[in-house]
N, C-alpha and C positions, 0 to 999 in steps of 0.2 A: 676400706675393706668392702670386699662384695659378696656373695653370695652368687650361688651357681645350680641351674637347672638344668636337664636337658628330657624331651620330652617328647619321646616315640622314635630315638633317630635309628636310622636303619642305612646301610649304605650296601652298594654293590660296586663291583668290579665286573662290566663285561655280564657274564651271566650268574657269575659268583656274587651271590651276597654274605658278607662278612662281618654287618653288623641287622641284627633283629631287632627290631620296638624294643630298644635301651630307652629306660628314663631313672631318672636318680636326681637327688638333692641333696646338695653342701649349702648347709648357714653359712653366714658369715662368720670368716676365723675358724673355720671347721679343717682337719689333716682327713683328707679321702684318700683311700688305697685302692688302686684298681689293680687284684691280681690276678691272677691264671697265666697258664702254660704258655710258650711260645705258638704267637699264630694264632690265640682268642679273641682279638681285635680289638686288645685295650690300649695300643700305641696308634691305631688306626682312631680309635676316639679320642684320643687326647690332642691328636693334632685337627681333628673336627673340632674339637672347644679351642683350638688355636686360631682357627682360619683357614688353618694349610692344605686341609682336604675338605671338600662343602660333600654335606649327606646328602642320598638322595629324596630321603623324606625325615621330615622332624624339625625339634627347632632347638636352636642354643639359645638362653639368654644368663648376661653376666651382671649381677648388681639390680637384677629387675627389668633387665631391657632387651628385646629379641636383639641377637648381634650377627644374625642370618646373613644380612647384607654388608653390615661391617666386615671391612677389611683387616687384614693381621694387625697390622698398627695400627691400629685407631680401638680395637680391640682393650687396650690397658693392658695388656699380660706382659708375663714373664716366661720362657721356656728354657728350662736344664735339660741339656742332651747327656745323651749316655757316652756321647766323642765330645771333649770338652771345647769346640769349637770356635779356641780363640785365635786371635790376630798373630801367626808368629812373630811378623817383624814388628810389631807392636809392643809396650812396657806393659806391662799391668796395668799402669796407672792409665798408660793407653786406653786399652784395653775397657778400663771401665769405664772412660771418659765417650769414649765412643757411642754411643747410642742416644747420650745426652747432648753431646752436639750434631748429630744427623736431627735431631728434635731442635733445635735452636737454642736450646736451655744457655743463660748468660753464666759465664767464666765464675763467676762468685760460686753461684749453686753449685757448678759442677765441681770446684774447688769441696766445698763442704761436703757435698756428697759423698767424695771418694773420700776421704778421711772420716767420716761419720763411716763408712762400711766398710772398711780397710780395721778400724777400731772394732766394728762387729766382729770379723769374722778372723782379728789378730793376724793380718798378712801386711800391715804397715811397713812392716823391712825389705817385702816383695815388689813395691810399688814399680822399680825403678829397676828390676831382673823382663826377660824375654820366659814366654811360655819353656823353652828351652832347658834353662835354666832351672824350671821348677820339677820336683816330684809331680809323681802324678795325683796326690793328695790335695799337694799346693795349687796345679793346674783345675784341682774341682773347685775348692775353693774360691777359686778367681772366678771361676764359670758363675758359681751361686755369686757372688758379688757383683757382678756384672748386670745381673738381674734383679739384685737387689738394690743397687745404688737409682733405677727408675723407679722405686716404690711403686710398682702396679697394686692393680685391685686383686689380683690373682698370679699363682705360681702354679707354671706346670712342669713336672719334673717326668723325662722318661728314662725310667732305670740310671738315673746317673751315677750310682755307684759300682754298676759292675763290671768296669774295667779296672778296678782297683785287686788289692788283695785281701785274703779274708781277717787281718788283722785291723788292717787300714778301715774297711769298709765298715768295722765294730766301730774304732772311733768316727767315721762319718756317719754314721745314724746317730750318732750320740750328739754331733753336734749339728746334724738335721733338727731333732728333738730341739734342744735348747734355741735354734733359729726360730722356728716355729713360734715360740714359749715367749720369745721376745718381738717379734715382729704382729704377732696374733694374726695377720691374714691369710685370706685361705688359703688352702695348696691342696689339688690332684696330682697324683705319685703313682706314677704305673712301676711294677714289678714284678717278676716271677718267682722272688726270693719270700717264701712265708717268714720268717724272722724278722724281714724287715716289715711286711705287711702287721705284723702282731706286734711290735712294739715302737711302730709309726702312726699307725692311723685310727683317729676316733672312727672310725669307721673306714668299712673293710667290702669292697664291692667285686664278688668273686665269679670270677668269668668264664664261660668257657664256650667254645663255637660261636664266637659272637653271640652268644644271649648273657643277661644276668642272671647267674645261679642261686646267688646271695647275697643282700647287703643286711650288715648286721656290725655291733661293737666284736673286739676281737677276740672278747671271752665267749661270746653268744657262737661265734661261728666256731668256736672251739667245740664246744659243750653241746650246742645244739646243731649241729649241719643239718641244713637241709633237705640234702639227698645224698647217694651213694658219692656224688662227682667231689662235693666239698666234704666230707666225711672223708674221705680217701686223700683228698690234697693238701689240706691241713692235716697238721701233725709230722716230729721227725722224730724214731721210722711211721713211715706211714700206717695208718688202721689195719686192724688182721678184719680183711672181707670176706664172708664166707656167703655163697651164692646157694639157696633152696629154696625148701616150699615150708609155708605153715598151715597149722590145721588150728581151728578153735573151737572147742568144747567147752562144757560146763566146767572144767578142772581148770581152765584155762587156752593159754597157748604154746604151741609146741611147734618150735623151729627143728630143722631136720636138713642136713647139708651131709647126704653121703650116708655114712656109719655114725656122725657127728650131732647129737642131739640135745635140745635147751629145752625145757617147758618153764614159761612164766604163770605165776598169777593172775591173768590178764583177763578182766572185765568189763572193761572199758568197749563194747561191743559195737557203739555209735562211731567210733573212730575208724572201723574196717567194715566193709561193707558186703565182706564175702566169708565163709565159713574156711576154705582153703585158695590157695593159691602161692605166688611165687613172691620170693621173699629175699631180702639182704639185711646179714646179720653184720654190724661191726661190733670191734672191740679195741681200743687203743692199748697199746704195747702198754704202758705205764698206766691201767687201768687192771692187770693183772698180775699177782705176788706169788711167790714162793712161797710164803708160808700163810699158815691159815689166819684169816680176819675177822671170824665170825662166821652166824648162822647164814646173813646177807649173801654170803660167795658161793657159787657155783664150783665145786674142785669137779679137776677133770684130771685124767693121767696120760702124759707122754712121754716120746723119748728126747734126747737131748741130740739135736743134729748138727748144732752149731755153737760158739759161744764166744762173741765179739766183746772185748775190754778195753772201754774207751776212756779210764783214766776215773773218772767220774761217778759211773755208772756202769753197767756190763748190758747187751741182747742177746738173749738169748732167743735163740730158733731152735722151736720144737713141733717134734710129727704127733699129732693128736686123730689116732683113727684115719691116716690117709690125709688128713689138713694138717697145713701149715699155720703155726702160732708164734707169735713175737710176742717175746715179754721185755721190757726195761725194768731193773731190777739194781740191788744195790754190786756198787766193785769187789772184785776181789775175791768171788765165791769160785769153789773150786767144781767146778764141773763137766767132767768128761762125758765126752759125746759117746750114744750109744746108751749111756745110766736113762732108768725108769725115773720120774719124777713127777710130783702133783703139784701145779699150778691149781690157783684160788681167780674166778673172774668175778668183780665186783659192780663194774659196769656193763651194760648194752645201749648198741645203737640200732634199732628196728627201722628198715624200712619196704614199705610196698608199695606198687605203682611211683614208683619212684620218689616218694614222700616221706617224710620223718613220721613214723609211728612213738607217741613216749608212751616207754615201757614204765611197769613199777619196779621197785628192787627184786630180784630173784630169790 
């Protein structure tokens, strides 16, 4: 196993720069998740910890060791593409066998290998089928095998599940997870899918315009975002954002978006360095109820404009004073659009100058 740093890398294209003083840390045996939107330059850094793209400033090292000048192979890694980029006229067994002999590795080992990981990953009956031949489950599978039968120090995976379908892709996180759990070494995992980001990675590295937004556990970057960008990307439906100004007085503070108004308890004076100014209020959908939960809730009253029934759960979308409110709520409630109705808000997300402010309970 190894361990991974990188430390101020920054890359350009031409005049465009697409990655900014990135530095991050994965221990040894650590799952990192590098997510954000299409185009944030986390598949552009994962093939800089490959070899395949050199930064224009900064430094990789793998296991303790600058690998600046190292070449892709000589590097120890592994890489899962999102296109499962096997040999078609090749077997499986081909297949996995392949990179063990461009390596010179002796006919024994490579023997034991492919059945030692053919036994991992239960495709023993595939050995001796053509990519062809396989689902495209089977075809990832053989990809991670392939990777896995060189036992590198490190795994890099880009989006490799989203060429799959959204049943399939459940079970291959599922059995990403249990790889993981049994192999213990590290793995960098880029993807745009937060599901997978939230219940793959000890840590969660959130990106966006080529800078790092957040790195944090994936209840932390739940609970605590650090600015409006991961506040609003985590979470399905996204955050209700509401864009104003606040004022802070002796009584406290008082958010103000439109007709739309919050006063908190807020004392904490050292935290905000201005009396007013501009301000973003969040509130996660399933952070707001229908019915009342105490003195803690803010009720507010709106109309009911929308009301999606997703089997599980219902969202509702309601106009509160000209803003738009999402709630997740329990199934099955009967609600015509148009009816008045009083939501309860239990949590807030403050932030100004584009920082997480914590709020007390309202």
């Amino acid at each position: 196993m190894a361990g991974l740093e990188l430390q101020r890398i920054e890359k350009t294209f031409g005049r465009t720069r697409v990655l900014h003083d990135v530095s991050l840390e994965a221990g040894d045996g650590e799952f990192i998740v590098l997510l954000g939107p299409s185009g944030c330059g986390k598949s552009t850094l994962l093939r800089i910890i490959a070899g395949l793209e050199a930064q224009t400033r900064g430094s990789v090292s793998i296991g303790g060791q600058c690998v600046d000048d190292v070449p892709p192979p000589d590097r120890d890694i592994a890489m899962v593409f999102q296109h499962y980029a096997l040999y078609p006229h090749l077997t499986v067994r081909e297949n996995l066998a392949f990179g063990l002999k461009m390596r010179g590795k002796p006919q024994a080992l490579i023997k034991a290998r492919i059945a030692e990981t053919a036994a991992l990953l239960e495709i023993h009956d595939l050995l001796d089928r053509k990519p062809r031949e396989l689902s495209g489950g089977q075809q990832q599978r053989v990809a991670m095998g392939r990777a896995i039968v060189r036992k590198p120090k490190l795994f890099l995976f880009d989006e490799p599940l989203s060429n799959l379908d959204a049943r399939l892709r459940t079970s291959m996180r599922v059995e990403l997870k249990r790889l993981h759990q049994r192999l213990g070494t590290t793995m960098v995992y880029v993807t745009h899918d937060q599901t997978e980001a939230m219940t793959l990675g000890h840590a969660i590295v959130v990106m966006n315009h080529g800078r790092i937004q957040q790195i944090g556990r994936p209840e932390q970057i739940y609970h605590e975002p650090a600015n409006p960008f991961v506040a609003g990307f985590i979470g399905n439906p996204p955050m209700n954002v509401f864009e104003g100004s606040f004022r802070l007085d002796q009584r406290g503070l008082e958010f103000r978006a439109g007709e739309l108004t919050f006063r908190f308890p807020f004392q904490a004076r050292d935290l905000i360095d201005a009396d007013t100014g501009m301000a973003t209020l969040g509130v996660r959908p399933e952070d707001v109820t229908l019915e009342p939960q105490g003195s803690e809730c803010i009720a507010i009253t709106g109309t009911i404009d929308l009301v999606e029934n997703l089997g599980n759960d219902s969202i509702v979308h309601l106009m509160v004073k000209g803003q738009s409110l999402t709630v997740r709520t329990s199934p099955g409630l009967r609600l015509p659009a148009g009816e008045s109705i009083t939501a309860y808000v239990k949590n807030f997300h403050l932030f100004i100058n584009e920082k997480r402010v914590p709020l007390p309970s309202p």
